[in-house]
BAPASE-749924 format. One line per field, with one value per atom (N, C-alpha, C, O): residue in one letter; z, y, x. Coordinates in steps of 0.001 Angstrom, whole numbers. Example, Ala and Ser with C-alpha at 12.3 -4.5 7.8 and 13.67 -1.06 7.14 Angstrom:
BAPASE-749924
residu: c(a / a / a / a / s / s / s / s)
pz: c(7800 / 7800 / 7800 / 8465 / 7080 / 7140 / 7870 / 8039)
py: c(-5690 / -4500 / -3300 / -3319 / -2250 / -1060 / 30 / 1138)
px: c(13190 / 12300 / 13200 / 14236 / 12850 / 13670 / 12900 / 13409)
end
This chain:
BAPASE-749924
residu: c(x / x / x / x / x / x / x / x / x / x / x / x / x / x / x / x / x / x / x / x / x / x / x / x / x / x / x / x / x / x / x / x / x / x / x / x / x / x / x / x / x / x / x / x / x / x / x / x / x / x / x / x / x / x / x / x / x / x / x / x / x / x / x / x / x / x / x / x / x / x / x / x / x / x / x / x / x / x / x / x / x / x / x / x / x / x / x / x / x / x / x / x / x / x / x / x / x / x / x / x / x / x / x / x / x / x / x / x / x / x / x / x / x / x / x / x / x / x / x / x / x / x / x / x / x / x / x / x / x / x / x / x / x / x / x / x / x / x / x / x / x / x / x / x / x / x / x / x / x / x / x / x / x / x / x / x / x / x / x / x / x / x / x / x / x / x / x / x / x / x / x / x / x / x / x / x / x / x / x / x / x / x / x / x / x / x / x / x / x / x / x / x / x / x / x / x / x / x / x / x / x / x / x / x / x / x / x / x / x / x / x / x / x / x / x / x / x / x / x / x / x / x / x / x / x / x / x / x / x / x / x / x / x / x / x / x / x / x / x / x)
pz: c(9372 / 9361 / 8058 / 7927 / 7231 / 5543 / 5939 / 5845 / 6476 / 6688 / 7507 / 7339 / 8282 / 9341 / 8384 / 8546 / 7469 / 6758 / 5512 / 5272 / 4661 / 4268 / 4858 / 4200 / 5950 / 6974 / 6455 / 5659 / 7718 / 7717 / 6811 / 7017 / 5274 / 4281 / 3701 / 3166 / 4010 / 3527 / 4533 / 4245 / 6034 / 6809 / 6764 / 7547 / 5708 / 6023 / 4180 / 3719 / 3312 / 2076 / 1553 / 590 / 2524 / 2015 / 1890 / 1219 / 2769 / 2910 / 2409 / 2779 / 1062 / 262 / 1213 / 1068 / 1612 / 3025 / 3593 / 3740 / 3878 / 5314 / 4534 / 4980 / 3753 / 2944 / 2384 / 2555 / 1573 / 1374 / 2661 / 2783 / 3488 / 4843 / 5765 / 6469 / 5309 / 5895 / 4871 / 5176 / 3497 / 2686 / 2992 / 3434 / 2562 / 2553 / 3963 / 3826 / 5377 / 6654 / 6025 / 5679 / 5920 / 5789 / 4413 / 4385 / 3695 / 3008 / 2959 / 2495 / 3592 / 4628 / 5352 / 5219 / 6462 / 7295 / 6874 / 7552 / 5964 / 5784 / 4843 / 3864 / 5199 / 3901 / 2388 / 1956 / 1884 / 108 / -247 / -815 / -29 / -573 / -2 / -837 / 861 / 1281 / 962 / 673 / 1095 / 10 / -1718 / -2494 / -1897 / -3145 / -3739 / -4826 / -2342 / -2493 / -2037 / -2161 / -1463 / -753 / -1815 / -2033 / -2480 / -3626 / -4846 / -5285 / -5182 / -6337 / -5650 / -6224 / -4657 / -3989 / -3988 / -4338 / -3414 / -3616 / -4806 / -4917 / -5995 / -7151 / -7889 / -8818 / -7292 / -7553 / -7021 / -7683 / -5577 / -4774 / -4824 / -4567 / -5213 / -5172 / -6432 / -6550 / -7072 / -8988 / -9431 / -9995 / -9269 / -9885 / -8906 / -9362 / -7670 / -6584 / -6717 / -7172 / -6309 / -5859 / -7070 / -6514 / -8258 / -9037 / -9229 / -9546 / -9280 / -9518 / -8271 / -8166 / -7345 / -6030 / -5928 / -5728 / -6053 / -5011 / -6166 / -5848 / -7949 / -8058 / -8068 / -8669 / -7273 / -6868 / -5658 / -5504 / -4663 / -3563 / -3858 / -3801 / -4275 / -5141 / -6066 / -6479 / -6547 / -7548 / -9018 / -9971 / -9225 / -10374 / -12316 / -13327)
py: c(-3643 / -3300 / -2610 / -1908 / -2861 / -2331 / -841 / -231 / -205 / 895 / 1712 / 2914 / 1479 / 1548 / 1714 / 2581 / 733 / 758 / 1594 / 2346 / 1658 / 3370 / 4412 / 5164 / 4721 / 5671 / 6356 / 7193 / 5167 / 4824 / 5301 / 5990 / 4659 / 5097 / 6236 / 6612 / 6969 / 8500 / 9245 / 10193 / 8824 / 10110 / 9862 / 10474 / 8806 / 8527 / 8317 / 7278 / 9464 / 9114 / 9771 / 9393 / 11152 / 12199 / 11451 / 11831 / 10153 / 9685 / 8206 / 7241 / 8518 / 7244 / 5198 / 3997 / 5607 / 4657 / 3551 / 2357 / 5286 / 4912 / 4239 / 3167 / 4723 / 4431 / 2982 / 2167 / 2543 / 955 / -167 / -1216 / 536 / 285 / -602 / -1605 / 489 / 127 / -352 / -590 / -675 / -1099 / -2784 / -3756 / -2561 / -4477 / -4659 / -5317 / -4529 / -5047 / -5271 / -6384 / -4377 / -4276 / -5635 / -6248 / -5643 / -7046 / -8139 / -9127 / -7864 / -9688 / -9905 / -11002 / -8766 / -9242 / -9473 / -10230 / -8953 / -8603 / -9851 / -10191 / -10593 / -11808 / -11038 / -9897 / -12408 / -12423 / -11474 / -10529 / -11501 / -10515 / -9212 / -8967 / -8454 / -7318 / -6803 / -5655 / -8025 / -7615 / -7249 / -6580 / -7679 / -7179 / -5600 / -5041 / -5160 / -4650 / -2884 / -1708 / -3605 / -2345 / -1960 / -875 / -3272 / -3282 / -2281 / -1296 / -2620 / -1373 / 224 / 1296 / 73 / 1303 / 2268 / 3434 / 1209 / 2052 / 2411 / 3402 / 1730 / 1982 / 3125 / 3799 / 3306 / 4313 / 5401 / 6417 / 5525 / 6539 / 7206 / 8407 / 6352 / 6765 / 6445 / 6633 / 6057 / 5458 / 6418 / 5997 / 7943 / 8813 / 8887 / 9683 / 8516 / 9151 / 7472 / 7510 / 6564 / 5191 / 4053 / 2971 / 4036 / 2887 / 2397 / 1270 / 2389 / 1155 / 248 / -978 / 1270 / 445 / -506 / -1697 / -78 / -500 / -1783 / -2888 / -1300 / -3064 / -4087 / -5161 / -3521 / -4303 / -5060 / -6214 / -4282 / -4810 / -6184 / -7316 / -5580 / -6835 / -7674 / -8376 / -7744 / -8741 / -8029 / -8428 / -7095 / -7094 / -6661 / -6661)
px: c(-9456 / -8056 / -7646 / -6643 / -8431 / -7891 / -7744 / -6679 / -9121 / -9581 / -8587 / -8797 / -7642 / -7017 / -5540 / -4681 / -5542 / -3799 / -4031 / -3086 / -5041 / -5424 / -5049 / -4330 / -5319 / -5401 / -3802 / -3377 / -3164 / -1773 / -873 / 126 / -1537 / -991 / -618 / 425 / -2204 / -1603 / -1003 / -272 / -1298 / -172 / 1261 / 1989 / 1875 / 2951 / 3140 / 3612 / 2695 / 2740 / 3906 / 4572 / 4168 / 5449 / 6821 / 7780 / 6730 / 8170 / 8025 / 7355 / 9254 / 8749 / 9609 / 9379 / 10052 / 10404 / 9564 / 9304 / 9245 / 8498 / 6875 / 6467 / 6313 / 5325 / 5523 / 4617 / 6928 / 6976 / 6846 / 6214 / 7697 / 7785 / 6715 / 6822 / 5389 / 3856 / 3238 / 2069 / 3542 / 2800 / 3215 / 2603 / 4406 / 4503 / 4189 / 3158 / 4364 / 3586 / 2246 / 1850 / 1700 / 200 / -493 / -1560 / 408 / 423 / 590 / 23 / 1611 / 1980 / 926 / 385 / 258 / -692 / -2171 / -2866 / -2591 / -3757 / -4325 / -3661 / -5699 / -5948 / -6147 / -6308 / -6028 / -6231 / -6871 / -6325 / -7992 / -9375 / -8577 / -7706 / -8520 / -8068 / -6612 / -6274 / -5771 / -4602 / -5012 / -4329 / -5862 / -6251 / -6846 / -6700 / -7646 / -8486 / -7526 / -7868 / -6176 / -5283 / -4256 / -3716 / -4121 / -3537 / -4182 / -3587 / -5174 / -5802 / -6094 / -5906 / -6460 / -6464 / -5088 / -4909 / -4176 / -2708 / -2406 / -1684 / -2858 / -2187 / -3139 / -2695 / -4737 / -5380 / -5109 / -5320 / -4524 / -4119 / -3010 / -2918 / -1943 / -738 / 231 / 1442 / -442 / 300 / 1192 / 2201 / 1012 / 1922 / 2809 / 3629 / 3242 / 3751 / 5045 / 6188 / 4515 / 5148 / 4418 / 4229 / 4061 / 3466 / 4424 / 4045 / 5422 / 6340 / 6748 / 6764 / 7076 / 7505 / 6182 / 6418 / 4703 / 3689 / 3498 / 3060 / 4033 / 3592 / 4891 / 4925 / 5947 / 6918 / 6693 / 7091 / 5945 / 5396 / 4821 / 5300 / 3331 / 2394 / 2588 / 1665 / 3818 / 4271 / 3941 / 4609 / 3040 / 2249 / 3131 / 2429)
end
């Protein structure tokens, strides 16, 4: 499923919304280890775009 909310993530990266939108679902649902692992990814993928929202998401 990680692989799948990656996906997700970037066809829906233009709209900053819609992008928090599918991030926190995808966090609520997803276990520990993989919330972790979607977590550094987003913030590698998208840090200049949403890094604040995404470590508002994650608590960080």
């Amino acid at each position: 499923m990680l692989e799948y909310t990656k996906s997700l993530l970037q066809k829906v990266s233009f709209d900053r919304g819609l992008f928090l939108k599918e991030l926190k679902k995808s966090a609520d649902w997803l276990d520990q280890e993989d919330r972790g692992r979607l977590r550094s990814w987003s913030l590698t993928t998208f840090y200049h775009m949403y890094g604040t929202d995404i470590k508002e998401v994650f608590h960080s």
